[in-house]
N, C-alpha and C positions, 0 to 999 in steps of 0.2 A: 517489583524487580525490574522492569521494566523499565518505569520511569528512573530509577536510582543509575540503570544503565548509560539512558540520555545524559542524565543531569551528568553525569562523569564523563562520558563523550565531549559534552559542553565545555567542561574544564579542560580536559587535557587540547579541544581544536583552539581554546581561548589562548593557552598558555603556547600551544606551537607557534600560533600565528601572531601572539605579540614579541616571540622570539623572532621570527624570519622578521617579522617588519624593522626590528630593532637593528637586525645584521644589517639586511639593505637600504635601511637608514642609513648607517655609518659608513657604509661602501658610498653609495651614491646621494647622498644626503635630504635634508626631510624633505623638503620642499619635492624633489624629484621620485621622494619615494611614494609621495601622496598624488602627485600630475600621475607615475605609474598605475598606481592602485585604480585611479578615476579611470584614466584611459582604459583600465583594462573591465573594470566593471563596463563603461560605455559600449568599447567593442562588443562585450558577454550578452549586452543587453540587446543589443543588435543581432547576434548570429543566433540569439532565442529564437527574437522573433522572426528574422526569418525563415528559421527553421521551423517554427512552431506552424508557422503558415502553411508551412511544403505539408506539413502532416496532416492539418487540417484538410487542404487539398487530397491527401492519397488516401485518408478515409473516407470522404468523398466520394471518390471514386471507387472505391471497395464496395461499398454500398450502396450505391447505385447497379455497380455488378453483380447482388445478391450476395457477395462475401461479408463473414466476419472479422471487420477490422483487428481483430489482436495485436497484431506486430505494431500496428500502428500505432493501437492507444497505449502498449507497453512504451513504445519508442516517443508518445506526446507525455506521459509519466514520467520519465528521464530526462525529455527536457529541462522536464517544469523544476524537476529536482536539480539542472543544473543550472536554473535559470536563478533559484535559490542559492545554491553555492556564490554564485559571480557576485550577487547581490551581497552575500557577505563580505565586509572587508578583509582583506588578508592575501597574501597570494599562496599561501598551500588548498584553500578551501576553491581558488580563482585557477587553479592546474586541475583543479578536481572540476570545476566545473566545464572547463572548456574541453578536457576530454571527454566527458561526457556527451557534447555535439559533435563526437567523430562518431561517423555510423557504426565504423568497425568496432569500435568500444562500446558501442553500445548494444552491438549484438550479441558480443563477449559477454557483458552484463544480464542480456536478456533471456540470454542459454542460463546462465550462472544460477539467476532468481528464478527460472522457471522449472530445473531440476529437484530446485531445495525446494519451491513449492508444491511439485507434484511427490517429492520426496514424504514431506509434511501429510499431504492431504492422506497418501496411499497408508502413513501410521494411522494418521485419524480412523482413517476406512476401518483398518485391520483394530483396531481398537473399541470404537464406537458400533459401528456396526452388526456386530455376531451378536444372534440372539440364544440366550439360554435353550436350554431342551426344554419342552412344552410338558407339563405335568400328565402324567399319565390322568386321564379321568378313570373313577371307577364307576361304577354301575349301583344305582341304588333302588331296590322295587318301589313297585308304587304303596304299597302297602308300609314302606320304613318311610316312604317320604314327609316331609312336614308339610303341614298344612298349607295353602296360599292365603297371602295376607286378604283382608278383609277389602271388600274395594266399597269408596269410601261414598257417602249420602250425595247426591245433589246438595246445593246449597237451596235451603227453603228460601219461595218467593217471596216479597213483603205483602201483606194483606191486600186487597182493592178498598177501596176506600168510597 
């Protein structure tokens, strides 16, 4: 289910994205539509890693403070995923990405995924977790009780010789 999800994702960012490149082809032509697309992965590729660096620094610093980084390595996860978007060609997946390195979007996002996840887990909880009622035991004399199993020989030594 899952995968068939991706794989139709796949299709339908394929077919947006060879549409817009198609339009801004024809508006500003190919050659400027492809210097576009480069520029703009280059820029992406740049405000990753700059970015990518600032986050490496502030967990750093987190932990060195005794804190747990969270925010941080949520906020180093959403790079990476829009460092992956730029990286694709296109510029609907290259809007997605570059909002992505705005902090304020990204906190938007990180409230967004952190709701649904605790949303998630709190089903799971209520799901997984409840144990059945424990079987009453009953009481059986010792005189009904069965026998204990036989405990079982040493194993014999081999002869001396």
């Amino acid at each position: 289910m899952v995968i068939a999800f991706f794989v139709a994702l796949a299709i339908v960012v394929g077919v947006v994205e060879i549409t817009v490149i198609i339009q801004v082809g024809q508006l500003i032509g190919f050659l400027n539509t492809v210097g576009l697309l480069l520029l703009v992965s280059l820029v992406g590729a740049w405000l990753v890693k700059r970015q990518g660096l600032g986050v490496v620094a502030r967990i750093r610093e987190q932990r060195s403070a005794g804190r747990l980084p969270a925010t941080e390595v949520f906020d180093g996860a959403l790079i990476l995923v829009a460092g992956v978007l730029l990286v694709i060609p296109g510029f609907v997946t290259d809007a997605f990405g570059l909002l992505l390195l705005l902090p304020p979007i990204r906190a938007v996002v990180r409230r967004f995924v952190s709701r649904r996840v605790l949303r998630e887990v709190e089903m799971v909880r209520s799901k997984q977790w409840t144990r059945p009622e424990p079987r009453p035991r009953q009481y059986v004399p010792p005189e009904n009780r069965p026998p204990p199993p036989p405990t079982p020989l040493p194993p014999a030594s081999p002869p001396d010789r």
